[in-house]
C-alpha positions as CSV (number, residue, x, y, z in Angstrom):
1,X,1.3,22.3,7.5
2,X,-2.0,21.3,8.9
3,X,-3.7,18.4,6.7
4,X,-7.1,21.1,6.1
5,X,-5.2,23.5,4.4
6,X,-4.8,23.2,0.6
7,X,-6.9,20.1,-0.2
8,X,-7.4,19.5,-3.0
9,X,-9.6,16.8,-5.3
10,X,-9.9,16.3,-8.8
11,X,-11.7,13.4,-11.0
12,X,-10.1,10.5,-12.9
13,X,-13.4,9.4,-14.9
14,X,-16.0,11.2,-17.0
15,X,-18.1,8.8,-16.1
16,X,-19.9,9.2,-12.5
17,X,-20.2,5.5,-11.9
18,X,-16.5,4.9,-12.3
19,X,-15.6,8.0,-10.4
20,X,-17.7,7.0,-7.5
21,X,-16.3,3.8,-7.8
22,X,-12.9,5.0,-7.6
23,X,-13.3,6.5,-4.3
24,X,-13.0,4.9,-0.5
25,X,-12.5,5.1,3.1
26,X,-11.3,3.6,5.8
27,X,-14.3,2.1,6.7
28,X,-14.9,0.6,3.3
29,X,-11.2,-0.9,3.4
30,X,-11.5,-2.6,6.5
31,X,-15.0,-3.7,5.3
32,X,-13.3,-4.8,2.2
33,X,-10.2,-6.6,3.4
34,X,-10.9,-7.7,6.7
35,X,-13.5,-10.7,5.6
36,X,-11.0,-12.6,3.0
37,X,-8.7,-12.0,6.4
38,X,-10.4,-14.1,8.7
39,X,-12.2,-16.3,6.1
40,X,-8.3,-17.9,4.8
41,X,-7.0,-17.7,8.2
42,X,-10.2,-20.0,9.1
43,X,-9.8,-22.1,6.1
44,X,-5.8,-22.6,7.4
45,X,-6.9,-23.9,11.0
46,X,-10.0,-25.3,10.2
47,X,-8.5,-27.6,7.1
48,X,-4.6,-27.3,7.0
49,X,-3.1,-26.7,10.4
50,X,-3.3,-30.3,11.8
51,X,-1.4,-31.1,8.6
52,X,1.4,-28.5,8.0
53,X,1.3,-27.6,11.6
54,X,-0.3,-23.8,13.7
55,X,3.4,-22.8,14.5
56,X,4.8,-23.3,11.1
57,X,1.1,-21.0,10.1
58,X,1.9,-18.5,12.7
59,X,5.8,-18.1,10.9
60,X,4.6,-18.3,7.2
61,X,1.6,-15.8,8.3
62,X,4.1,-13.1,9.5
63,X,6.1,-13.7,6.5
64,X,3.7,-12.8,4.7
65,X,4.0,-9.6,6.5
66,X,7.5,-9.2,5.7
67,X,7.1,-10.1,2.3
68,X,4.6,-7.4,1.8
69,X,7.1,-4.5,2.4
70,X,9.0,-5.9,-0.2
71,X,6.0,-6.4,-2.8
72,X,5.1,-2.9,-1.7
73,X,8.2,-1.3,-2.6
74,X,8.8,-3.2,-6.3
75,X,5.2,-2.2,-7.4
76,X,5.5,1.0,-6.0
77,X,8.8,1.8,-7.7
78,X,8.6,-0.1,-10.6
79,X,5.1,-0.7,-11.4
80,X,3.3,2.9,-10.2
81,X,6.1,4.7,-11.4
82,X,6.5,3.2,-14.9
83,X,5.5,5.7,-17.6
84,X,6.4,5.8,-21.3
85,X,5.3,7.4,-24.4
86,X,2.0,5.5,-24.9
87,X,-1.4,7.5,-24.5
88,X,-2.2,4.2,-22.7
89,X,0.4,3.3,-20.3
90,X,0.4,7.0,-19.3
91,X,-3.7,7.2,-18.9
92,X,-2.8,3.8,-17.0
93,X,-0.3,5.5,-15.1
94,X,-2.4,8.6,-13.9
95,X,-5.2,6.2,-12.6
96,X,-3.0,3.7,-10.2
97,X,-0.7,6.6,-9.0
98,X,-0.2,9.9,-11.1
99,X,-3.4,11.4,-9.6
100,X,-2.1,10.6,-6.1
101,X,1.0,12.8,-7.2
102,X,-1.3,15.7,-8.3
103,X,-3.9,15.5,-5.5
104,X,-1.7,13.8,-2.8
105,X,-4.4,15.1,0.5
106,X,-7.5,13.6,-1.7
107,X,-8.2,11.3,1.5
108,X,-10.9,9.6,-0.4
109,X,-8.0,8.2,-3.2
110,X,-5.7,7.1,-0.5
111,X,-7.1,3.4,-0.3
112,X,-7.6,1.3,-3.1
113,X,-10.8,0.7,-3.9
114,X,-12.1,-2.9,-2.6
115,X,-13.4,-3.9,-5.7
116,X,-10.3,-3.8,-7.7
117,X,-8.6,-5.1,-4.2
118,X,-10.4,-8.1,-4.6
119,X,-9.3,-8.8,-7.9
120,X,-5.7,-8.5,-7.1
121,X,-6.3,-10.8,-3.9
122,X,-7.7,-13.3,-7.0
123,X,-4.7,-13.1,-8.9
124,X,-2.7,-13.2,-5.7
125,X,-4.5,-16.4,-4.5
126,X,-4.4,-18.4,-7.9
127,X,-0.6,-17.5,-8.1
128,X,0.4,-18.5,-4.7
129,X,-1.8,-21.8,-4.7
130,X,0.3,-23.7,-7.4
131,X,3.7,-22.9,-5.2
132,X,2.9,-22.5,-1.6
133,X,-0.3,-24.8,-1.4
134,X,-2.0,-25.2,2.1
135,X,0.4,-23.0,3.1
136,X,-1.4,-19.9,1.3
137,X,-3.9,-19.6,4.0
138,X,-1.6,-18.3,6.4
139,X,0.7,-16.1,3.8
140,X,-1.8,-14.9,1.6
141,X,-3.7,-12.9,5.1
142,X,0.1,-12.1,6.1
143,X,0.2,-10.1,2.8
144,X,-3.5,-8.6,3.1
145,X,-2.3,-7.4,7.2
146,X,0.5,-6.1,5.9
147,X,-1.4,-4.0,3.4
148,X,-3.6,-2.7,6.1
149,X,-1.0,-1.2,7.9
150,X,1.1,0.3,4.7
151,X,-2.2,2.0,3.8
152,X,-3.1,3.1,7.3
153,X,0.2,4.4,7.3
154,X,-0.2,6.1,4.1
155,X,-3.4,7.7,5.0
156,X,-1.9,8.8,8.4
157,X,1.1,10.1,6.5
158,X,-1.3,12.5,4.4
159,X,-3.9,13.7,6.7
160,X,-2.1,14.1,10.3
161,X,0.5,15.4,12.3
162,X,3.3,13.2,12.5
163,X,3.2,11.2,16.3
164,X,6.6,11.0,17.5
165,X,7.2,7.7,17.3
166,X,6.9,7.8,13.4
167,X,7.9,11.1,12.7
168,X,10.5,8.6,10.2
169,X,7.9,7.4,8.2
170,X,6.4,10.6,7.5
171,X,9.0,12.0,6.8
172,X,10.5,9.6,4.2
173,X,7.0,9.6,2.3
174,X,7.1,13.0,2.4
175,X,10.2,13.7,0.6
176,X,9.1,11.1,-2.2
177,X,5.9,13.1,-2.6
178,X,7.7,16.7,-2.5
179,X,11.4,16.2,-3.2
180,X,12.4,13.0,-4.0
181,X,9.9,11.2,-6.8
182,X,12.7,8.8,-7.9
183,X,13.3,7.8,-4.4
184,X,11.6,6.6,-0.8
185,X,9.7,4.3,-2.5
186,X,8.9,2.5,0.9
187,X,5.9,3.8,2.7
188,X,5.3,1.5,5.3
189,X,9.2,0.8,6.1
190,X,12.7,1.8,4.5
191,X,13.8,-1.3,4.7
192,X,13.9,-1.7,0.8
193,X,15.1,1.7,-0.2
194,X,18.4,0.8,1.9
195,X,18.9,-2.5,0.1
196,X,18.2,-1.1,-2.9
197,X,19.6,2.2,-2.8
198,X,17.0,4.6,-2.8
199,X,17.2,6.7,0.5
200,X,16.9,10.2,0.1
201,X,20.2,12.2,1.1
202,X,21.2,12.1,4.6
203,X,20.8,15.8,5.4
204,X,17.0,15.6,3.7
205,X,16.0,13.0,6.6
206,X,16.9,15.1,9.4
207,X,13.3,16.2,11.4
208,X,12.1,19.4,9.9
209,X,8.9,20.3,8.2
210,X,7.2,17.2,6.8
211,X,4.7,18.7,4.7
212,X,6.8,22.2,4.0
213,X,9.3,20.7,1.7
């Protein structure tokens, strides 16, 4: 199913300010996340590496990584996914993910929007301090890389033709999308759904038609 066909885009917001606000692009999420990237990386090696050691930064940076697949999966299933009788929690809901559902090829609403990036990266980086110290400056960009490439993936998955090499991936978000909405909470790897128990059936993730189901 070619990514032109059937596209379609609603709004989240009345107002025109927060519904341009809500909208990206790949160039505005590199633009966004790319600077805090280099800037704690810098901070590590500039003030922290002599100290706690580069090799020890390189290993902590690319668990970082790692540990983003698994902080991907737990919001993803638990937090995007959490809906209950409240007019709030489900307005809440439609916002971070429920529109997604609806209008899952609105390319501009596949990216979160820097600004409210940022404010997780705050939250992220006040947390982490207090346990991980010096150390944060290689784990915290480890987190933010691996958040590029779940949502490059994630674009990818929605607007093109599967490359062969990842016809997996596409696959398994597809079935969540179309199928599945309980399970293949993974996007970029389904590493997590296997611990926990959330692949889609075996037969369903055979290569077929990604977009068709």
């Amino acid at each position: 199913m070619s990514h032109k066909k059937g596209v379609q885009k609603g709004r989240i917001f009345k107002n025109p300010i927060l519904e341009a606000l809500s909208r990206t692009s790949p160039a505005l999420t590199l633009g966004g996340y790319l600077p805090p990237v280099f800037f704690l990386i810098y901070v590590y090696f500039a003030y922290h590496s002599e100290r706690l050691g580069i090799a020890n930064g390189i290993m902590v940076f690319f668990g970082g990584v790692i540990f983003w697949t698994f902080f991907e999966y737990m919001m993803h299933r638990y937090v995007f996914h959490w809906i209950n009788e409240s007019a709030f929690v489900k307005r809440m809901h439609y916002i971070m993910h429920g529109y997604h559902h609806d209008h899952p090829r609105d390319e501009e609403r596949l990216f979160m929007p820097p600004w409210a990036g940022w404010l997780i990266i705050g939250v992220l980086y006040l947390s982490q301090i207090f346990i991980l110290k010096g150390y944060t400056y290689a784990f915290l960009p480890g987190m933010l890389i691996g958040y590029l490439c779940y949502v490059f993936v994630h674009y990818s998955t929605h607007k093109y033709k599967a490359p062969r090499p990842l016809k997996y991936l596409w696959k398994h978000h597809s079935l969540h999308h179309y199928k599945y909405p309980d399970k293949a909470f993974g996007v970029s790897s389904p590493l997590w759904d296997i611990v926990f128990g959330t692949m889609p059936p075996r037969q369903d993730r055979k290569e077929g038609d990604m977009r068709g189901l």
